[in-house]
Residue, then its C-alpha position, 0 to 999 in steps of 0.5 A: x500500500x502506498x503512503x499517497x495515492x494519486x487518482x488521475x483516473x479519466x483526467x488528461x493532460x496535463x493534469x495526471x503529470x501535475x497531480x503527481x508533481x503535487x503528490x512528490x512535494x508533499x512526499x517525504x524521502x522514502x514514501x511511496x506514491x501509487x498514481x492510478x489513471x487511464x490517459x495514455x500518454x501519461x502512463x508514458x510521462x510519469x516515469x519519464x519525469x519520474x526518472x528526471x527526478x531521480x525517483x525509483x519507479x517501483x512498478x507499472x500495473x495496467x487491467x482493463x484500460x486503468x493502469x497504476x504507477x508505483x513510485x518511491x521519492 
């Protein structure tokens, strides 16, 4: 279980990648923030920025359309 969920479902950019930017601050070293939605370039974009951050991408699910990002700060 991730320490912030961000929930993007539905939204497209650029809210997903702005929500996750938000959800990164507010972050502690360490914590752990799951981003759910369905855009798909956005599935694309969070790891990229994920990486340009230096976080650790944790893992990237997809079922039915919906996919989830997994991120460590």
């Amino acid at each position: 279980m991730a320490d912030l969920t961000v929930d993007c479902v539905n939204q497209t950019c650029p809210i997903p990648l702005v929500e996750t930017r938000k959800a990164i601050i507010a972050a502690k070293k360490g914590q752990t923030i799951e981003i759910i939605g369905t855009h798909p370039a956005s599935k694309k974009e969070i790891p990229m920025a994920a990486e340009a951050m230096k976080l650790k991408l944790l893992k990237i699910t997809e079922n039915n359309g919906v996919w989830h990002i997994t991120l460590q700060k």
